[in-house]
KEKE-3310 file (N, C-alpha, C; in steps of 0.2 Angstrom, whole numbers, plus 5000, padded with zeros to 4 digits):
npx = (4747:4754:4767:4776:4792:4801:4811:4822:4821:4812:4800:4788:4779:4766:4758:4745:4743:4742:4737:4747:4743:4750:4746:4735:4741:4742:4750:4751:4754:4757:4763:4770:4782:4791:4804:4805:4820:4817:4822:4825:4815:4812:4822:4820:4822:4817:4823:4824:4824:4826:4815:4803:4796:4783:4777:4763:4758:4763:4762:4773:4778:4769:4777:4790:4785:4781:4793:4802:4796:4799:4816:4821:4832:4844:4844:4833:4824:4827:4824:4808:4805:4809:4801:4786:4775:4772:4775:4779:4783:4789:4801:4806:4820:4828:4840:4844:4850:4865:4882:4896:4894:4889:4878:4861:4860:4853:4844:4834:4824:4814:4802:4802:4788:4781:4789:4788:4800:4807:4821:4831:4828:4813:4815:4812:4810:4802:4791:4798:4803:4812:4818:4825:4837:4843:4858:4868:4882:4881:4872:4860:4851:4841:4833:4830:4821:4818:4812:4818:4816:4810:4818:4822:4827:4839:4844:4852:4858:4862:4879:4879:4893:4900:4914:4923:4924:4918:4911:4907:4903:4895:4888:4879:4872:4858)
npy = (5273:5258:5251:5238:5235:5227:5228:5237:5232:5237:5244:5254:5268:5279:5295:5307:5325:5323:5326:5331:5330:5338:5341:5349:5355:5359:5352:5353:5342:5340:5330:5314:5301:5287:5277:5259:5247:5231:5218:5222:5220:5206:5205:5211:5226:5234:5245:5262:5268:5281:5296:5308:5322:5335:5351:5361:5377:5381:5388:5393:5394:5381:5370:5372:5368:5355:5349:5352:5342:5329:5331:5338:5354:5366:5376:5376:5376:5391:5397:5392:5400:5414:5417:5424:5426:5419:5409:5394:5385:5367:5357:5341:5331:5315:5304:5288:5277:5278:5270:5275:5284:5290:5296:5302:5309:5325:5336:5351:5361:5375:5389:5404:5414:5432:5432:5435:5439:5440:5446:5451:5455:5462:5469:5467:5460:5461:5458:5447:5437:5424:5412:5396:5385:5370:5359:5344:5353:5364:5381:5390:5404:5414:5429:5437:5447:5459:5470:5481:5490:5499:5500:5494:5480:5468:5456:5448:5435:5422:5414:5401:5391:5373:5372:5361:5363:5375:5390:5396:5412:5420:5434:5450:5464:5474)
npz = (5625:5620:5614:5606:5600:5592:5586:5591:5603:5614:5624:5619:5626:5627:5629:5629:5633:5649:5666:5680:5697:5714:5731:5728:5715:5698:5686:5668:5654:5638:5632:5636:5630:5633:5634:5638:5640:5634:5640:5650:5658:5661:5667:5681:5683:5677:5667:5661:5646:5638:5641:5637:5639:5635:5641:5643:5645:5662:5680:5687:5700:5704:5695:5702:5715:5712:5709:5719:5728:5723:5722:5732:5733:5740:5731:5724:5732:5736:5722:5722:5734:5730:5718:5712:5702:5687:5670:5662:5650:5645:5635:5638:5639:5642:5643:5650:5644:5646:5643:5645:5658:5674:5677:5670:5654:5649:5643:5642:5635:5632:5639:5650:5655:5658:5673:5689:5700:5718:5723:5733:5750:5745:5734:5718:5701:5686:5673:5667:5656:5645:5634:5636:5635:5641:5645:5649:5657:5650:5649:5640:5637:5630:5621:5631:5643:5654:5671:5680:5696:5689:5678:5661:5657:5645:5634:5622:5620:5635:5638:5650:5655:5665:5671:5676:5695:5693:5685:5669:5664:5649:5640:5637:5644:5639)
capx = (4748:4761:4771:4782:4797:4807:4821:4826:4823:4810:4795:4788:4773:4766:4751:4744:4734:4739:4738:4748:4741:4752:4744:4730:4744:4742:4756:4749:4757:4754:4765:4775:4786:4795:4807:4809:4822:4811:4825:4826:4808:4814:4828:4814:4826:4813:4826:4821:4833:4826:4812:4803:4790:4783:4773:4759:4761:4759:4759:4780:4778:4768:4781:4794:4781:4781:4800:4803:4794:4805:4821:4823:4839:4843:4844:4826:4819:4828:4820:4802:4803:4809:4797:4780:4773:4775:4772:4785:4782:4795:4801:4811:4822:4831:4844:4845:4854:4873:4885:4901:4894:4884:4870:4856:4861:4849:4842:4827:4818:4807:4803:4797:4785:4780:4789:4792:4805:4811:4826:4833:4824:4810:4817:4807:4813:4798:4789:4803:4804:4818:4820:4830:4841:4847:4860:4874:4886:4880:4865:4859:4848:4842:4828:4829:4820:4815:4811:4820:4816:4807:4822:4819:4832:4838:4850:4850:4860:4868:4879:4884:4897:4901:4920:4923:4919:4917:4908:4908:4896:4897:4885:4879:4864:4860)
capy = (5268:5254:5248:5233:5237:5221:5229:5240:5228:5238:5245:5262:5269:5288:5296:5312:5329:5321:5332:5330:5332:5337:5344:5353:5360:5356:5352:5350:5340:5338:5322:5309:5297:5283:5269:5254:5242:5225:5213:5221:5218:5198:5205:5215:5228:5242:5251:5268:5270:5287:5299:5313:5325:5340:5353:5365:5383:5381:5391:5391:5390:5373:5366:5371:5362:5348:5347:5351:5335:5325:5333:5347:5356:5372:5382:5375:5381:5398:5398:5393:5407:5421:5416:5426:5423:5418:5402:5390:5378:5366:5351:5338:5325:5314:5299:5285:5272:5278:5268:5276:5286:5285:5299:5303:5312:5326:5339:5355:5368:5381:5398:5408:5421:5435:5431:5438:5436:5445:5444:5450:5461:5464:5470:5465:5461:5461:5454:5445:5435:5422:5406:5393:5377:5368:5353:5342:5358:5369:5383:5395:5409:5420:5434:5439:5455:5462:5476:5481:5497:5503:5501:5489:5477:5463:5452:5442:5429:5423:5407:5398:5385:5372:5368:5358:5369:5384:5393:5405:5418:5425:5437:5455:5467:5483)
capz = (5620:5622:5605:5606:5595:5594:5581:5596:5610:5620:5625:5619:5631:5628:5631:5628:5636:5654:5671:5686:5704:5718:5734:5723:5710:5692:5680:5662:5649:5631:5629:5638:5628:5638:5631:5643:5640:5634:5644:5660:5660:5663:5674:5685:5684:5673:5665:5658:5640:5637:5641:5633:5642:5634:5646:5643:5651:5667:5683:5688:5707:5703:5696:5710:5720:5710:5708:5726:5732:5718:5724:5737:5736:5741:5725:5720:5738:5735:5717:5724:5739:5728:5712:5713:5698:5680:5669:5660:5645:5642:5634:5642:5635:5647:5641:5652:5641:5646:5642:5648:5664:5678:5677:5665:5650:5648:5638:5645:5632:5634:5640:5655:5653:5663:5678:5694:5705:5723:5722:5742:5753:5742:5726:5712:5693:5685:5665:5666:5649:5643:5630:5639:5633:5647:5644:5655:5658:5644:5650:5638:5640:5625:5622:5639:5645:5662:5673:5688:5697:5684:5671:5657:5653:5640:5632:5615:5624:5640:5640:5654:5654:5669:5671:5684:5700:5690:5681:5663:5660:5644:5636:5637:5646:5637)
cpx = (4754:4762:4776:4787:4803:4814:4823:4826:4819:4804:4792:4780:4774:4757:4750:4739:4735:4739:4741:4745:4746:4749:4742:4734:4744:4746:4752:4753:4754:4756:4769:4778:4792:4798:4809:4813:4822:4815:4826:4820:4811:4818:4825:4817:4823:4816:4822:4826:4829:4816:4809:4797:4790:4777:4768:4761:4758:4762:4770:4780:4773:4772:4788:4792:4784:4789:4804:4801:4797:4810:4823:4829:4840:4841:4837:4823:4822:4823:4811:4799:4803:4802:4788:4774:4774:4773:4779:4781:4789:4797:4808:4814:4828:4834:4846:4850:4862:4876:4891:4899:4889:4878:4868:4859:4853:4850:4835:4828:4815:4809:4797:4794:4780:4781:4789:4794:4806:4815:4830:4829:4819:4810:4816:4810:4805:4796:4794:4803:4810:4814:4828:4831:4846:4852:4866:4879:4886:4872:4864:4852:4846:4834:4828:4823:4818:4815:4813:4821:4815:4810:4822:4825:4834:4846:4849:4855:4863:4870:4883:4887:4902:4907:4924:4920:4916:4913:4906:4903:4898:4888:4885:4870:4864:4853)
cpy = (5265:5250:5244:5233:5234:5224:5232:5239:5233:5240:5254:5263:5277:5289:5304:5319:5326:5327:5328:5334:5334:5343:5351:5358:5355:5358:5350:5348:5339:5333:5320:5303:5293:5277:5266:5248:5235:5220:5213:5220:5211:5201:5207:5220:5236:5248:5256:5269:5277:5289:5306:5316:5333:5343:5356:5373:5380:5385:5387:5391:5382:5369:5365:5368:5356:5347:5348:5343:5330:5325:5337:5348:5364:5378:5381:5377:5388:5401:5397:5400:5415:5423:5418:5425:5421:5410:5402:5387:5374:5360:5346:5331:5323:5304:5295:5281:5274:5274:5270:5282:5286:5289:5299:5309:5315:5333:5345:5360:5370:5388:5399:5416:5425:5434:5437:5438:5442:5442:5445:5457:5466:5468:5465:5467:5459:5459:5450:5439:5432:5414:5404:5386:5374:5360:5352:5350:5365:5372:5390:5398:5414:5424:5436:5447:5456:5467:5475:5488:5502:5504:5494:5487:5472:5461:5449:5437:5430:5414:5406:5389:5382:5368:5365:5361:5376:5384:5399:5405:5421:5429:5444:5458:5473:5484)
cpz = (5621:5613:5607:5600:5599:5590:5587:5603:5616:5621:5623:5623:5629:5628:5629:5630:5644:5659:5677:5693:5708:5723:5733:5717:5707:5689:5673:5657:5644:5629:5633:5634:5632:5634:5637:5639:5638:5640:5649:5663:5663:5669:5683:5687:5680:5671:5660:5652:5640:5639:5640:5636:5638:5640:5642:5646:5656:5673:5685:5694:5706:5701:5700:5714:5720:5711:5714:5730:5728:5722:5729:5736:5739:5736:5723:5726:5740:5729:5718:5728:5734:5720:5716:5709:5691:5678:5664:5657:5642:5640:5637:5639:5641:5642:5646:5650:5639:5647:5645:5656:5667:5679:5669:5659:5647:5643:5640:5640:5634:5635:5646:5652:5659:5668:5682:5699:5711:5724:5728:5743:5748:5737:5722:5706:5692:5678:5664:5660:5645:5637:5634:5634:5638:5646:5647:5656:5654:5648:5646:5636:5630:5625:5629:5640:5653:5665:5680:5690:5692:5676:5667:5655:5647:5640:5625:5618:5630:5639:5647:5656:5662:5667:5677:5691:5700:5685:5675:5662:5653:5641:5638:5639:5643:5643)
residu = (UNK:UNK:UNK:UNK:UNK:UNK:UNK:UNK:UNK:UNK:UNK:UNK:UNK:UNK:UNK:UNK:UNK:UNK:UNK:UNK:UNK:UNK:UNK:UNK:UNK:UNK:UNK:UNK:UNK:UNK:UNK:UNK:UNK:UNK:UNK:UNK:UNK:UNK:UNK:UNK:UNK:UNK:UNK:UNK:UNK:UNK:UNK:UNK:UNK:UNK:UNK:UNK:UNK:UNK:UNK:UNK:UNK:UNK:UNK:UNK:UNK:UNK:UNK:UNK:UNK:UNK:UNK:UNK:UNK:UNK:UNK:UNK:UNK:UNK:UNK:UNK:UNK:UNK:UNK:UNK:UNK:UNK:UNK:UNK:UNK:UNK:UNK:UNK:UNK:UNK:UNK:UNK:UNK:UNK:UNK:UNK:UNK:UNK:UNK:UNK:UNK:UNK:UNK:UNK:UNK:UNK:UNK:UNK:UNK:UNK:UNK:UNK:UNK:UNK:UNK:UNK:UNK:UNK:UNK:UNK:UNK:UNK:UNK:UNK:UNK:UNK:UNK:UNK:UNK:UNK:UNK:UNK:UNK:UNK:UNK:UNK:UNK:UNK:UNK:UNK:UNK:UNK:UNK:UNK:UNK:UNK:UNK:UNK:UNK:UNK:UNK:UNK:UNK:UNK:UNK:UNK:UNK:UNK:UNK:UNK:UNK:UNK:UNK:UNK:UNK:UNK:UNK:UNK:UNK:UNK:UNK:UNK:UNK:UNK)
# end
């Protein structure tokens, strides 16, 4: 569906229920929301002011697929090798229309469920089970649980805070 929404000068496009392909891995989503810009239409310049993607569960090595062929960095091709299986659902809000700096001001919800990960030389954390909130410098972590060597862990939160090169941990594992 496209909406011309002159009071705010742009374009809204969304769509609903769609599926992403990428070399036979499915992404499902249950909603995409897009605002374009209306004037950089003229300029031919398609700015994006914000976009809002909600997913489905789906299968979390297809989406490191997916977001490997986006991006590749290293931490997301150590996150694909070590992830065995598990599903993610999650919602994604992304702020183009920055005024005072030069990336994307963004925004990721959701939750993993039932992962499992090898984490080095085939040690296995296992149910692994979290709610995440992902924003510019802010990543927080809560219900966590999981299984490593048989012993079952948890947390009611972890945050972590990006300050300059660094990085704080705070929470607690019983």
């Amino acid at each position: 569906k496209l909406i011309l929404d002159l009071t705010n000068k742009e374009i809204k496009a969304n769509t609903n229920n769609t599926n992403l392909y990428l070399d036979n891995n499915l992404i499902e989503l249950s909603k995409i929301n897009i605002n374009i810009d209306l004037f950089s239409l003229f300029e031919k310049k398609n700015t994006i002011k914000n976009l809002e993607i909600n997913t489905t569960e789906n299968s979390i090595k297809n989406v490191f697929s997916f977001l490997k062929s986006y991006r590749s960095n290293f931490s997301l091709i150590l996150l694909e090798h070590g992830t065995q299986s598990g599903f993610i659902k999650a919602k994604i809000k992304v702020n183009f229309d920055v005024k005072d700096g030069d990336y994307p001001i963004y925004n990721v919800s959701g939750k993993i469920k039932n992962a499992k990960f090898n984490i080095l030389k085939n040690q296995i954390a296992n149910n692994i089970n979290f709610n995440f909130n992902l924003k510019d410098k802010e990543y927080k972590f809560d219900d966590i649980t999981f299984e490593y060597k048989k012993i079952k862990l948890n947390s009611d939160k972890i945050n972590i805070t990006k300050k300059n090169k660094n990085y704080i941990v705070e929470g607690k594992f019983k």
